[in-house]
DSSP file (Angstrom, degrees, kcal/mol; ACC not computed):
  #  RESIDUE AA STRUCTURE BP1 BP2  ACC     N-H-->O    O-->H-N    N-H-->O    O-->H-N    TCO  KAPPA ALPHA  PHI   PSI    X-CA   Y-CA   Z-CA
    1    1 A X              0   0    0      0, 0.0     2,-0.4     0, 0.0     0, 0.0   0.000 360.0 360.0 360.0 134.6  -53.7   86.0   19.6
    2    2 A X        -     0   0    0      2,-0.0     2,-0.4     0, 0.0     0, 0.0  -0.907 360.0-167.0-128.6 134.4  -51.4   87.2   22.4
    3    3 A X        -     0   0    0     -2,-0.4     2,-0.4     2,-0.0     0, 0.0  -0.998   7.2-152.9-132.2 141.2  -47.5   86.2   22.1
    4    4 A X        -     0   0    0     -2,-0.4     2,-0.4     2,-0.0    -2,-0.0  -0.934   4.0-155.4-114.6 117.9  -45.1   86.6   25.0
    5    5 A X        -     0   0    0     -2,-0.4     2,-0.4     2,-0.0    -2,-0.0  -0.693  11.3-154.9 -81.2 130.4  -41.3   87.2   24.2
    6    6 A X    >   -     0   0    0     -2,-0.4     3,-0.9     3,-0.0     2,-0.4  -0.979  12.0-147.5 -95.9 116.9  -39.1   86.1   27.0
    7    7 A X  T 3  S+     0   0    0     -2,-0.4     3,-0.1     1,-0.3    -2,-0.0  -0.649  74.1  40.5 -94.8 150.4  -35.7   87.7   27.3
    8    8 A X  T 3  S+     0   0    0      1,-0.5     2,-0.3    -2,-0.4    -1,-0.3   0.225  82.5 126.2 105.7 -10.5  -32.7   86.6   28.4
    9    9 A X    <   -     0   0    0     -3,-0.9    -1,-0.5     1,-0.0     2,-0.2  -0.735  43.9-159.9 -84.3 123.5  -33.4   83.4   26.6
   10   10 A X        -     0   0    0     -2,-0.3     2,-0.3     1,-0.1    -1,-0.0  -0.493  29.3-102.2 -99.9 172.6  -30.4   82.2   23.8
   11   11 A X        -     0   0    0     -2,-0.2     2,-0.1     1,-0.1    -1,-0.1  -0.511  41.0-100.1 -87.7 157.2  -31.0   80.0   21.3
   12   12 A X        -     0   0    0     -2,-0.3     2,-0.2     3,-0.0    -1,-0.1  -0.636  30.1-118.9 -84.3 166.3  -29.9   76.4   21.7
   13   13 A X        -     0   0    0     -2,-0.1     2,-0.6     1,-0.0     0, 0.0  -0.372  31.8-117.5 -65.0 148.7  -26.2   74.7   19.8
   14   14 A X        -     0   0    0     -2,-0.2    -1,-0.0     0, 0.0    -2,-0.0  -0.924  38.3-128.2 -58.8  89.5  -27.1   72.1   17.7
   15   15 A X        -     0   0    0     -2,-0.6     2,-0.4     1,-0.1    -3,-0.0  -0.437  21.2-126.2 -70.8 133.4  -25.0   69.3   19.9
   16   16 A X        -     0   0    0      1,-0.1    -1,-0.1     0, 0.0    17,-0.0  -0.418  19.1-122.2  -6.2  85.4  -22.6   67.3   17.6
   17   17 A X        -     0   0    0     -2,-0.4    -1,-0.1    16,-0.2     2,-0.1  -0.404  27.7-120.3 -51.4 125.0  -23.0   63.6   17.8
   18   18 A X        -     0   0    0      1,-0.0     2,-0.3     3,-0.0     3,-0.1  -0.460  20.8-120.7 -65.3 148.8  -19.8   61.7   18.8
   19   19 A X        -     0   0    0      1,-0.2     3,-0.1    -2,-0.1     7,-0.0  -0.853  37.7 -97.4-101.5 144.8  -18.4   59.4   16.5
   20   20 A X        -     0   0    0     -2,-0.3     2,-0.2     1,-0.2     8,-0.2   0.205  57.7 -95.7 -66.4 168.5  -18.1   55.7   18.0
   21   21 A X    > > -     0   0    0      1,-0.1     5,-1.2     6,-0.1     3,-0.8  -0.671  19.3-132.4 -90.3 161.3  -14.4   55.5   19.3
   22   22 A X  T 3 5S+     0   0    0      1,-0.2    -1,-0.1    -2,-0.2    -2,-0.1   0.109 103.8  71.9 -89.6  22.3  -12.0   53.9   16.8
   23   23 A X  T 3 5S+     0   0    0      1,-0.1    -1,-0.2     2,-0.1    -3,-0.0   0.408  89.3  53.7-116.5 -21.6  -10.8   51.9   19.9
   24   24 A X  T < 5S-     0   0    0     -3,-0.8    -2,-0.2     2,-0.2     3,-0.1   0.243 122.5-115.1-111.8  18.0  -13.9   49.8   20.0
   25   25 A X  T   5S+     0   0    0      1,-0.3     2,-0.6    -5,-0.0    -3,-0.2   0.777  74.4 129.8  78.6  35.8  -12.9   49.1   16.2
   26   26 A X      < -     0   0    0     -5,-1.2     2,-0.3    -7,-0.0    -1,-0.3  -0.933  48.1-142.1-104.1 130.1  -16.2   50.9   14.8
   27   27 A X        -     0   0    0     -2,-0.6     2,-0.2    -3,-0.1    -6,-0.1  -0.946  15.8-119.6-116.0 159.9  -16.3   53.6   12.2
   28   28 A X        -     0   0    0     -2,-0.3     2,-0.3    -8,-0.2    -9,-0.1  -0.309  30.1-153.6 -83.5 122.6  -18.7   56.8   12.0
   29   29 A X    >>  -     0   0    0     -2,-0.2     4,-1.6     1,-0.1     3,-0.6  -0.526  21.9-119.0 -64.9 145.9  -20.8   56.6    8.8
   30   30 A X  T 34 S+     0   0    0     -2,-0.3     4,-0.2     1,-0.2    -1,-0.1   0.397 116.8  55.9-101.9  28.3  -21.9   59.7    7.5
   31   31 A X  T 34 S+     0   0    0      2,-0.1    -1,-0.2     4,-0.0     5,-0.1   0.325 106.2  64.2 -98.5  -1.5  -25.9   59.1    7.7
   32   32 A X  T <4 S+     0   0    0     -3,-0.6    -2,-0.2     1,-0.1    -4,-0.0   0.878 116.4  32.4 -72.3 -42.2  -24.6   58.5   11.9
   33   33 A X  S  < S+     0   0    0     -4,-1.6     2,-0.5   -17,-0.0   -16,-0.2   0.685 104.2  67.5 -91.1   3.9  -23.7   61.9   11.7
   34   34 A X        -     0   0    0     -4,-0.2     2,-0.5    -5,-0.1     3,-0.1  -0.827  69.4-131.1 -88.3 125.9  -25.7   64.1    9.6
   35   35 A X        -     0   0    0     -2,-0.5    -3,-0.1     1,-0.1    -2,-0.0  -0.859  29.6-103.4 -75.6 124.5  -29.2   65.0   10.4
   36   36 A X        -     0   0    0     -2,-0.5     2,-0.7     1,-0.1    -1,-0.1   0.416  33.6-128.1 -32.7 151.8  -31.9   64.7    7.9
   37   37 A X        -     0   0    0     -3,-0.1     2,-0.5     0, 0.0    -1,-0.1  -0.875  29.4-141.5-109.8 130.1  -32.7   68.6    6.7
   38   38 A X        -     0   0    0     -2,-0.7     2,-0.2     1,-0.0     0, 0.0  -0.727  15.5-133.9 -90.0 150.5  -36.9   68.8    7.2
   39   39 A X        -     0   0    0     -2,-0.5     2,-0.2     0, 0.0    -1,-0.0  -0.722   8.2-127.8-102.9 159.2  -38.7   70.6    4.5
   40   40 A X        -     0   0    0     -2,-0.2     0, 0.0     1,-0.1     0, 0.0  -0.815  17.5-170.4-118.1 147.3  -41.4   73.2    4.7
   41   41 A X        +     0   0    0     -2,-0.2    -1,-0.1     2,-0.0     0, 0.0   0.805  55.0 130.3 -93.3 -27.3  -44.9   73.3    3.0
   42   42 A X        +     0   0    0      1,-0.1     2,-0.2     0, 0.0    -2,-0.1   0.277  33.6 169.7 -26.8 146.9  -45.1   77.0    4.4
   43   43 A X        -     0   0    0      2,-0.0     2,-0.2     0, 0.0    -1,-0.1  -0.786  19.9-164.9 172.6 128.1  -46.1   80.0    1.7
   44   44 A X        -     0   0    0     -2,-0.2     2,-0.2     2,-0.0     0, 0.0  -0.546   5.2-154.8-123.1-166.4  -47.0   83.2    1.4
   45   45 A X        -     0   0    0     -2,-0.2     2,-0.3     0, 0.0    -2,-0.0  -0.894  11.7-134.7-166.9  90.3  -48.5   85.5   -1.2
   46   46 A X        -     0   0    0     -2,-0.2     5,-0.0     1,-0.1    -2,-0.0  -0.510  17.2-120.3 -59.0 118.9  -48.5   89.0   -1.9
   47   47 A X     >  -     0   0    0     -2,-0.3     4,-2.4     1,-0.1     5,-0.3  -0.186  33.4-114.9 -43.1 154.6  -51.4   91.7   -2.9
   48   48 A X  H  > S+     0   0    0      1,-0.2     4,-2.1     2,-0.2    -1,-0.1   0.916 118.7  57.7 -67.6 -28.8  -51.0   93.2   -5.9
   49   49 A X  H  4 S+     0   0    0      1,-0.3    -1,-0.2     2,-0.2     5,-0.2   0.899 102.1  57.0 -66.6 -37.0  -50.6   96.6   -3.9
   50   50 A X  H >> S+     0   0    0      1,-0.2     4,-2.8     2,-0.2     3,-2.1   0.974 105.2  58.5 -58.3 -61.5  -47.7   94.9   -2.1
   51   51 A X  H 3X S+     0   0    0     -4,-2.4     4,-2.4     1,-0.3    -2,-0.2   0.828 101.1  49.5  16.4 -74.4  -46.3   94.4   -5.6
   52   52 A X  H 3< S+     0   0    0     -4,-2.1    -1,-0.3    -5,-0.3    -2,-0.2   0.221 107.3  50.5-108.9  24.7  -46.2   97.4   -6.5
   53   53 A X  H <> S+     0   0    0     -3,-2.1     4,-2.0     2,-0.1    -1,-0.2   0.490 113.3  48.6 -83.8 -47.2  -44.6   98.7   -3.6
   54   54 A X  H  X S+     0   0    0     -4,-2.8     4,-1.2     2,-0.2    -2,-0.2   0.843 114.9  44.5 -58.6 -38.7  -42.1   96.2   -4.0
   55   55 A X  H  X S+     0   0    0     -4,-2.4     4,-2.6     2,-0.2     3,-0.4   0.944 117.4  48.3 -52.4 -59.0  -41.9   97.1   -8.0
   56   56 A X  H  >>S+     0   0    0      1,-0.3     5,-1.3     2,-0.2     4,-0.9   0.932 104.6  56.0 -71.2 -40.5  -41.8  101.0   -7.1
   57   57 A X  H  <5S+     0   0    0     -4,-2.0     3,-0.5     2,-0.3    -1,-0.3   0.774 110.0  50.0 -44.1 -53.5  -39.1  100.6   -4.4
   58   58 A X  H  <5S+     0   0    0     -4,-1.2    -1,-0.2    -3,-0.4    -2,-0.2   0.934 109.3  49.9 -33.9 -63.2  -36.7   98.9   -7.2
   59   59 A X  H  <5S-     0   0    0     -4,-2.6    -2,-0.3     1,-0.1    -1,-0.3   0.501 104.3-134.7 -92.3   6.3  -37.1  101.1   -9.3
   60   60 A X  T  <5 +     0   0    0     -4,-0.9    -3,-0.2    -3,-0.5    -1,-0.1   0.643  30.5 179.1  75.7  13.2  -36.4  104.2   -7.1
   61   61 A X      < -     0   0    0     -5,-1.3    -1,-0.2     1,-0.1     2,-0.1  -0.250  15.4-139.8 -67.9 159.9  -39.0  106.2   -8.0
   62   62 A X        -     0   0    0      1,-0.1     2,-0.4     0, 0.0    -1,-0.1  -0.198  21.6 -89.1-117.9-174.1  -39.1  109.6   -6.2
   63   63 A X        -     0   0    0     -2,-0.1     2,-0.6     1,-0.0    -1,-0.1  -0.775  35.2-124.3 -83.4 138.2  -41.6  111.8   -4.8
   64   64 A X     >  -     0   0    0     -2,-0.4     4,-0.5     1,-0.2    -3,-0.0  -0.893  28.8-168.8 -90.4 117.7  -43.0  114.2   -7.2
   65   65 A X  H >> S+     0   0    0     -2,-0.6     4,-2.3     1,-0.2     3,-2.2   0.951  81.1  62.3 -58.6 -50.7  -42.1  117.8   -4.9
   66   66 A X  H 3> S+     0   0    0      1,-0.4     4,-4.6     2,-0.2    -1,-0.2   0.857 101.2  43.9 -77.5 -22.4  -44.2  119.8   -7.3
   67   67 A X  H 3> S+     0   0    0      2,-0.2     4,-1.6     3,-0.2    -1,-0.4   0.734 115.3  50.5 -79.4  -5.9  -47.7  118.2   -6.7
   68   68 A X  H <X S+     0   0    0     -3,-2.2     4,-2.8    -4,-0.5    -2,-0.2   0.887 109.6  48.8-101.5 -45.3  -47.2  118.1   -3.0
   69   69 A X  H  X S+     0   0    0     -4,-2.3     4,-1.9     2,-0.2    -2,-0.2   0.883 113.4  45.5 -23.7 -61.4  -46.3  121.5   -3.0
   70   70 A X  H  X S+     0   0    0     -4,-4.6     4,-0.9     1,-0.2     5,-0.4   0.972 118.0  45.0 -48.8 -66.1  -49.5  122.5   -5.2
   71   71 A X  H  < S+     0   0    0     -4,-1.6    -2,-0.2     1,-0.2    -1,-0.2   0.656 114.6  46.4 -77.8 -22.2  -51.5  120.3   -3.0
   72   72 A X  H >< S+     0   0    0     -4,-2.8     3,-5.8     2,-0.2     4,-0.4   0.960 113.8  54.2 -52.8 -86.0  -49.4  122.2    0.4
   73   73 A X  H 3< S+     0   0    0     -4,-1.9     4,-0.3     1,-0.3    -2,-0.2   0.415 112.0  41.1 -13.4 -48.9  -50.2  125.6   -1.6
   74   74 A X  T 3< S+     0   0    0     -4,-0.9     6,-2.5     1,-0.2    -1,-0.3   0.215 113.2  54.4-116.2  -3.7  -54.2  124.7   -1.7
   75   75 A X  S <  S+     0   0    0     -3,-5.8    -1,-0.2    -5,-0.4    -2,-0.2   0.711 114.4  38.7 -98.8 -15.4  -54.2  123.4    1.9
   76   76 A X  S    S+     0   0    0     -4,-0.4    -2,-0.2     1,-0.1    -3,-0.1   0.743 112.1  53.8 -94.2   1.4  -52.8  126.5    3.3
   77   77 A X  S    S-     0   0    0     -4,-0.3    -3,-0.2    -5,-0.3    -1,-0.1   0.976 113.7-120.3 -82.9 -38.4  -55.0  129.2    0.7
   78   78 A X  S    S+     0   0    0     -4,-0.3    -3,-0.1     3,-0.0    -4,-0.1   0.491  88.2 115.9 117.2  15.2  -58.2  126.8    2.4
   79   79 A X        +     0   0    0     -5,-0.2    -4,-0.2    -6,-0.1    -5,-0.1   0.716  33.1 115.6 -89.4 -47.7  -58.8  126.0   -1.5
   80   80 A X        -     0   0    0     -6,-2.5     2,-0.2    -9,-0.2    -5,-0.0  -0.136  55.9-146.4 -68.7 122.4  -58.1  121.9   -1.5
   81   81 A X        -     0   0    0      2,-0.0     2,-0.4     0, 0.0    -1,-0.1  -0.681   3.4-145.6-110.9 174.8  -61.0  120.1   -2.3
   82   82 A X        -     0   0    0     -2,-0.2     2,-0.6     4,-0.0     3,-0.1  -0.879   7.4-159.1-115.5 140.5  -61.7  116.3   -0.6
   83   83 A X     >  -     0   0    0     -2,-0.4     4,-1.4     1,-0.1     3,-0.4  -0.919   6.8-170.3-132.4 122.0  -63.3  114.2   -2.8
   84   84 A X  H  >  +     0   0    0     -2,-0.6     4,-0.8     1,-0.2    -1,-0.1   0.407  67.3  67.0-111.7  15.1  -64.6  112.0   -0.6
   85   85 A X  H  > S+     0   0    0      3,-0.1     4,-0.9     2,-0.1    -1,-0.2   0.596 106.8  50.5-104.5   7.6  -66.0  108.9   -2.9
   86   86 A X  H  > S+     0   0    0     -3,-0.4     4,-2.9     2,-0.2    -2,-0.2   0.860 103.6  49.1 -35.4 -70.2  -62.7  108.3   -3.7
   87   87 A X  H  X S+     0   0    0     -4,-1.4     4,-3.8     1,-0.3    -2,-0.1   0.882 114.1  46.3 -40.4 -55.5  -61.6  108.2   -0.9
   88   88 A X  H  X S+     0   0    0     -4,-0.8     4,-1.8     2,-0.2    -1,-0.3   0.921 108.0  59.4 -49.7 -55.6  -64.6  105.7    0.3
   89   89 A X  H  X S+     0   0    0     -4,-0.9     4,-1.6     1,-0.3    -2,-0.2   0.869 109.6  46.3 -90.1 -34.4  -64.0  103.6   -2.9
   90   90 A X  H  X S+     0   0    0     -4,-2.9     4,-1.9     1,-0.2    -1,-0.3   0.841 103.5  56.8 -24.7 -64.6  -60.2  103.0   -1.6
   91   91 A X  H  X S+     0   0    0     -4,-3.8     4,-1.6     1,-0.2    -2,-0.2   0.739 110.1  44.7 -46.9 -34.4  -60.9  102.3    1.6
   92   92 A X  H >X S+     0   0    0     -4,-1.8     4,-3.1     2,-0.2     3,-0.6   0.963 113.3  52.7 -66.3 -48.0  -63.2   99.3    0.4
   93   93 A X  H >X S+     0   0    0     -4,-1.6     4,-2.8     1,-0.3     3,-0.6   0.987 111.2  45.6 -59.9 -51.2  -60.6   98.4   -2.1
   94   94 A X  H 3X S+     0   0    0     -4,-1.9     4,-1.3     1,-0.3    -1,-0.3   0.758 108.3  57.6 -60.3 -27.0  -58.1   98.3    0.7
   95   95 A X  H << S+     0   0    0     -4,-1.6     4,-0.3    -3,-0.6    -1,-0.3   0.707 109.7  47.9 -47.1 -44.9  -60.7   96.3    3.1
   96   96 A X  H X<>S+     0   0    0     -4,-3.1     5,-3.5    -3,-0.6     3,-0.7   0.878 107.3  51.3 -88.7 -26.8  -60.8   93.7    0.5
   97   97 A X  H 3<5S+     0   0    0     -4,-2.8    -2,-0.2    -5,-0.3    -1,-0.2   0.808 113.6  47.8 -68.7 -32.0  -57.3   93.4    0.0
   98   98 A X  T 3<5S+     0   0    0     -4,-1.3    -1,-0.2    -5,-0.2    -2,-0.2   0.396 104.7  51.4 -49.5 -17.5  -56.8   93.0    3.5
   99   99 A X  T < 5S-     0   0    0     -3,-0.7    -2,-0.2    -4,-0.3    -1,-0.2   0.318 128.2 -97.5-115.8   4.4  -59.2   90.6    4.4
  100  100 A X  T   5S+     0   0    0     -4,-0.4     2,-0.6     1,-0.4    -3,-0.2   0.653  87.1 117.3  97.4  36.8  -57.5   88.4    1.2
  101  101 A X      <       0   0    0     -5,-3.5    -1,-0.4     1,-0.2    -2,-0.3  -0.981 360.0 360.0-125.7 150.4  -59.8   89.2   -1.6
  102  102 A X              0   0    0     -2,-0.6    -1,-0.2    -3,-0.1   -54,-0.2   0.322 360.0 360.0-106.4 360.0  -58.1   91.0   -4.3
């Protein structure tokens, strides 16, 4: 899906309806001037991981410095090991959570 922003474009006023003149011995009602408010069905839905971003974010939790430090320590000695069906079993997790299965 390709979307093109135009610039230089403002949004429109909402124009006022005039109220009939009080010379032609009418008066304005208020459903002649109000406009109905439309409602929306529209909803969205968070992953749990989204969650618990949202959760951790509240609550202000911090980096812990000393494990990225060890884990700095053991990338520069050439020590840091990969364990790479973890890594794999994430990626899947994250694949499904993206593609809406939880």
């Amino acid at each position: 899906m390709n979307t093109t922003i135009k610039t230089g474009i403002t949004p429109q006023q909402q124009a006022q309806p005039k109220a009939p003149s009080a010379a032609a011995g009418q008066a304005a009602s208020a459903d002649q001037v109000a406009s109905p408010v439309k409602t929306s069905d529209d909803s969205i839905s968070l992953t749990s991981s989204a969650q618990a971003l949202g959760e951790a974010s509240k609550t202000g939790d911090v980096i812990d410095t000393h494990k990225v430090d060890a884990i700095r320590q053991q990338l520069a000695s050439g020590t840091y090991q990969v364990n790479s069906g973890v890594i794999a079993t994430n990626l899947l997790k994250l694949e499904g959570q993206l593609g809406g299965q939880s």
